[in-house]
VOBA-1610 file (N, C-alpha, C; in pm, whole numbers, padded with zeros to 5 digits, always signed):
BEGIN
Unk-06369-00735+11623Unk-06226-00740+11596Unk-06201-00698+11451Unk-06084-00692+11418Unk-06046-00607+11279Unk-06013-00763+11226Unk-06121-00715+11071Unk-06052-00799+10967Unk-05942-00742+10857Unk-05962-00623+10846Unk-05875-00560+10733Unk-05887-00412+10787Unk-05812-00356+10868Unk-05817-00235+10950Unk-05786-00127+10804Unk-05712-00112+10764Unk-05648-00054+10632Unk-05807-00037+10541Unk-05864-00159+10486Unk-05976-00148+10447Unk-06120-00134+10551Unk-06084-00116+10669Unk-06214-00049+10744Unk-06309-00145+10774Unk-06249-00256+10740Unk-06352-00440+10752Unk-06334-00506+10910Unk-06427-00512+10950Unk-06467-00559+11146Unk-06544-00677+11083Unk-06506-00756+11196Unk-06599-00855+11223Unk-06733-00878+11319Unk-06840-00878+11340Unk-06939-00836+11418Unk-07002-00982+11424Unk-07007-01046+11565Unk-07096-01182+11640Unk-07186-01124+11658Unk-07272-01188+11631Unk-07459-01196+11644Unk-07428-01292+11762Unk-07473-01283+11894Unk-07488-01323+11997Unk-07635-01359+12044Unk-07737-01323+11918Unk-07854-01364+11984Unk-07882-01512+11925Unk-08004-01578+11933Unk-08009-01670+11940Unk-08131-01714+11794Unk-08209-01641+11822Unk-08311-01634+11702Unk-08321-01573+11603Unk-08212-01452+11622Unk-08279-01331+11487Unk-08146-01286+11464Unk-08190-01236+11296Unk-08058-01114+11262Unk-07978-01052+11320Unk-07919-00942+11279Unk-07916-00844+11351Unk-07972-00733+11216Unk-07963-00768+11120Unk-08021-00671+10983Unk-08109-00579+11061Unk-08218-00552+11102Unk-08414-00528+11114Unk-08334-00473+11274Unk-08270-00507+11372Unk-08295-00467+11478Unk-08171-00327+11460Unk-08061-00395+11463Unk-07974-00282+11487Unk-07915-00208+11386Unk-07843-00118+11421Unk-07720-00029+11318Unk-07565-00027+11403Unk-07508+00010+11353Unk-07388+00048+11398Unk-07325+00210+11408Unk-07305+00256+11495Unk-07266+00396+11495Unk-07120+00460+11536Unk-07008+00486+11468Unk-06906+00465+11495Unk-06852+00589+11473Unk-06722+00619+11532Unk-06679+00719+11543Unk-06478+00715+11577Unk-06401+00721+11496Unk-06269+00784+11495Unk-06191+00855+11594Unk-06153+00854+11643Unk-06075+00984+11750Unk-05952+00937+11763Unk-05871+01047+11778Unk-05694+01057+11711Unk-05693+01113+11843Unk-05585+01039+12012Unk-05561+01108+12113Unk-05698+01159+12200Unk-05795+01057+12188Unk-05916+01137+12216Unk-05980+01211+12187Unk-05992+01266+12114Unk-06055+01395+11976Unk-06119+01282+11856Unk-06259+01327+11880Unk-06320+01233+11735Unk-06295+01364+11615Unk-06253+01259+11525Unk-06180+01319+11376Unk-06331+01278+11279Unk-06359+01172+11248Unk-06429+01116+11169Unk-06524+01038+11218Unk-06653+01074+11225Unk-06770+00965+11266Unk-06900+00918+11177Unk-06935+00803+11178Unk-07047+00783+11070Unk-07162+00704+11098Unk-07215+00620+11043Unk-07360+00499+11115Unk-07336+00370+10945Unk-07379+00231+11015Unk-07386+00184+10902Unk-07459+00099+10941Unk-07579+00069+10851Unk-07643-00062+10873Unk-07547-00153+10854Unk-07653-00308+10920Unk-07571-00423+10900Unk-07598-00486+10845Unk-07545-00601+10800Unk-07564-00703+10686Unk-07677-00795+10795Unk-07744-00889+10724Unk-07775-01015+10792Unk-07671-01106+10824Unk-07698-01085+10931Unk-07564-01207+11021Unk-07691-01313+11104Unk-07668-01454+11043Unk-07747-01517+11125Unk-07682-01527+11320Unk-07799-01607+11370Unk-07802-01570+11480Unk-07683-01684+11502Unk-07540-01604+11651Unk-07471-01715+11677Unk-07305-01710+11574Unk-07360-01626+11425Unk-07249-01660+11376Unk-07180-01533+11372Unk-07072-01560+11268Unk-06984-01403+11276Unk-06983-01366+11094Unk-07011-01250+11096Unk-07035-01167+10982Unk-06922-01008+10966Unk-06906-00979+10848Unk-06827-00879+10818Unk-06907-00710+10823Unk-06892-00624+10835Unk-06879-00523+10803Unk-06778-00406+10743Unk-06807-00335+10596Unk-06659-00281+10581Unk-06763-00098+10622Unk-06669-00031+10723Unk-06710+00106+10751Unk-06592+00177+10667Unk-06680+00324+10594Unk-06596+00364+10502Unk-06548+00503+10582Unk-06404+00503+10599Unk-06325+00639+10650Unk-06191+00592+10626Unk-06116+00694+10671Unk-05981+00748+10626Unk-05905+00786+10751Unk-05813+00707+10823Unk-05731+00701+10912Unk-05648+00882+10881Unk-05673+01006+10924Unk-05591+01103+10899Unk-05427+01110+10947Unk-05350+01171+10862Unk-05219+01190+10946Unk-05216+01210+11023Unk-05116+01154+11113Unk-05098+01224+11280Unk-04967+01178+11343Unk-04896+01230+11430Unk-04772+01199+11449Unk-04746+01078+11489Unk-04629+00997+11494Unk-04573+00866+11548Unk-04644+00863+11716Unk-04635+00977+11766Unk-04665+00949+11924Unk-04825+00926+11971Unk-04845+00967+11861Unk-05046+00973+11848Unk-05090+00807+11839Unk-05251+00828+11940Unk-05325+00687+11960Unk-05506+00673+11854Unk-05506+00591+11779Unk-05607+00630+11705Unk-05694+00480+11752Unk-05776+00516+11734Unk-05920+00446+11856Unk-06026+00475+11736Unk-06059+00331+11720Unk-06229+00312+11609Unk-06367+00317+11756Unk-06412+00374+11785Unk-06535+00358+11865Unk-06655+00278+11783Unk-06730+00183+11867Unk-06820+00130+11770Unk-06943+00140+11868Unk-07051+00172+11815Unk-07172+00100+11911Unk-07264+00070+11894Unk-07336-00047+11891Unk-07480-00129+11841Unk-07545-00099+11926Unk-07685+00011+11806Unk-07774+00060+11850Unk-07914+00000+11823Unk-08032+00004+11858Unk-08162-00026+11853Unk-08153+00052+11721Unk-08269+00019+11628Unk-08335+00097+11533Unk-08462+00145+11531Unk-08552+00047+11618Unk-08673+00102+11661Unk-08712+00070+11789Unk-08849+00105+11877Unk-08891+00089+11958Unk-08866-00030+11996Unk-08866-00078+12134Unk-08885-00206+12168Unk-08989-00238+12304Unk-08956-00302+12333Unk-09064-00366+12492Unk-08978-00285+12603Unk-08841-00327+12551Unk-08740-00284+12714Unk-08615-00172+12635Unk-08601-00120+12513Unk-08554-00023+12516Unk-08595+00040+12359Unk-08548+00155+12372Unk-08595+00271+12253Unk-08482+00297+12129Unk-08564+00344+12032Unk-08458+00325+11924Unk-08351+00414+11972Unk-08273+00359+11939Unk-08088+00470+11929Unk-08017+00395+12065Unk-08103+00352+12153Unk-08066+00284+12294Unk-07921+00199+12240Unk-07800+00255+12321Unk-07683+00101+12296Unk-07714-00035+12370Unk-07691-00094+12262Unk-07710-00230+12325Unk-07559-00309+12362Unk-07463-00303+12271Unk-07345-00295+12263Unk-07228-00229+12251Unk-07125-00244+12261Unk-07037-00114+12225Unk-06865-00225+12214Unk-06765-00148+12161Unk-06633-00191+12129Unk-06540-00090+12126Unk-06445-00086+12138Unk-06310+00032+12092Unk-06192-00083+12003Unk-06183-00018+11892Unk-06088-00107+11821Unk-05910+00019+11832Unk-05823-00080+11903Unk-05712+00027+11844Unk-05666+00022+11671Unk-05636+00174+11655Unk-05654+00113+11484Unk-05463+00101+11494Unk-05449-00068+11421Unk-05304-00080+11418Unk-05195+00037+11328Unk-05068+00093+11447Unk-04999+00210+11379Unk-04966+00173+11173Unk-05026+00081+11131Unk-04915+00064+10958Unk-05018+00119+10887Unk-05177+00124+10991Unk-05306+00174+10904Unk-05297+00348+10895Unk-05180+00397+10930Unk-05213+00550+11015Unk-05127+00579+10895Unk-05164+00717+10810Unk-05092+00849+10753Unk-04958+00872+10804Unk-04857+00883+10805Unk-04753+00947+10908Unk-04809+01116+10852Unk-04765+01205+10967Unk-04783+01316+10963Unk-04714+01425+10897Unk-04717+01507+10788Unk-04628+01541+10711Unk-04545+01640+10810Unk-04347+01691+10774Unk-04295+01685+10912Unk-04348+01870+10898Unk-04311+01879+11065Unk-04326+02059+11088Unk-04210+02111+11029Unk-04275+02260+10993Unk-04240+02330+10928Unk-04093+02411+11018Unk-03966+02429+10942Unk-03844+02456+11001Unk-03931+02604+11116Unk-03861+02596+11230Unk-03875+02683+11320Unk-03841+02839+11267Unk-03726+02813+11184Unk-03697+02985+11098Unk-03672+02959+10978Unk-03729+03015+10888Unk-03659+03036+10725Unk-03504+03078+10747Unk-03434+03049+10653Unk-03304+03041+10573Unk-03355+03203+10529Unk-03245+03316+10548Unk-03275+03467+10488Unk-03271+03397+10310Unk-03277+03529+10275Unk-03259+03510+10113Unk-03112+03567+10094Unk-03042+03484+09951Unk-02916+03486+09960Unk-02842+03378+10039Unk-02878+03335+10120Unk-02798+03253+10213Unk-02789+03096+10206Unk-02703+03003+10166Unk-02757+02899+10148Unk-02760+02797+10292Unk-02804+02720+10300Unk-02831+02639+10387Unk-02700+02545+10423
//
C-alpha cells in the first residue's frame, strides 16, 4: 500500500515467518500511464523482520498525462538467487498500486488546432 505516493514510499509485509526479506528478494517495478509502461526500475529491500511491515521509497517521476489518463505502479517480489523450489528472478509476489490523480503532472494543454494569420489579432 502507498505511504507517500508523491514521494514514491510503499509499505511492504514480510509474511514469512523466520527470515528477512533483505538476502532473499528484490523488488522490480514498473509505471504505465493507460497501460503503456513509461518508467521501470528494481530496488533492493531494506531488512523487514519477519511478520512486520517495513517502508520502501522507489525513485521515479509520475509524467504528465491528461485528466482522463489511469497511472498504475506495478510491483513484483522477485527471488535473488537459486532456491530448492524456485530460481532467481522467479515472482514470488506481485501488487498494482493505483497512483492517486494529486500525484500526476497535469498535461501541458494541446496546441490551438490553427495559428492566428499574422496581423490579425485574436
Amino acid at each position: 500500500t502507498w505511504c507517500d505516493a508523491a514521494a514514491g514510499r510503499i509499505s511492504v509485509l514480510n509474511r514469512q515467518y523466520f527470515r528477512d526479506l533483505k538476502d532473499d528478494f528484490r523488488i522490480l517495478w514498473k509505471l504505465e500511464i493507460d497501460g503503456r509502461p513509461v518508467v521501470s526500475g528494481e530496488s533492493d529491500l531494506p531488512a523487514i523482520p519477519p511478520q512486520t511491515v517495513g517502508e520502501i521509497t522507489l525513485d521515479y517521476t509520475v509524467p504528465p498525462m491528461q485528466a482522463t489518463s489511469r497511472a498504475v505502479l506495478k510491483l513484483e517480489l522477485v527471488y535473488k538467487n537459486d532456491t530448492r523450489f524456485a530460481k532467481a528472478g522467479d515472482v514470488a509476489g506481485w501488487e498494482a498500486l493505483d497512483v492517486p490523480a494529486d500525484t500526476v503532472l497535469p498535461a501541458a494543454p494541446a496546441a490551438p488546432a490553427m495559428a492566428p494569420r499574422p496581423g490579425v489579432s485574436p
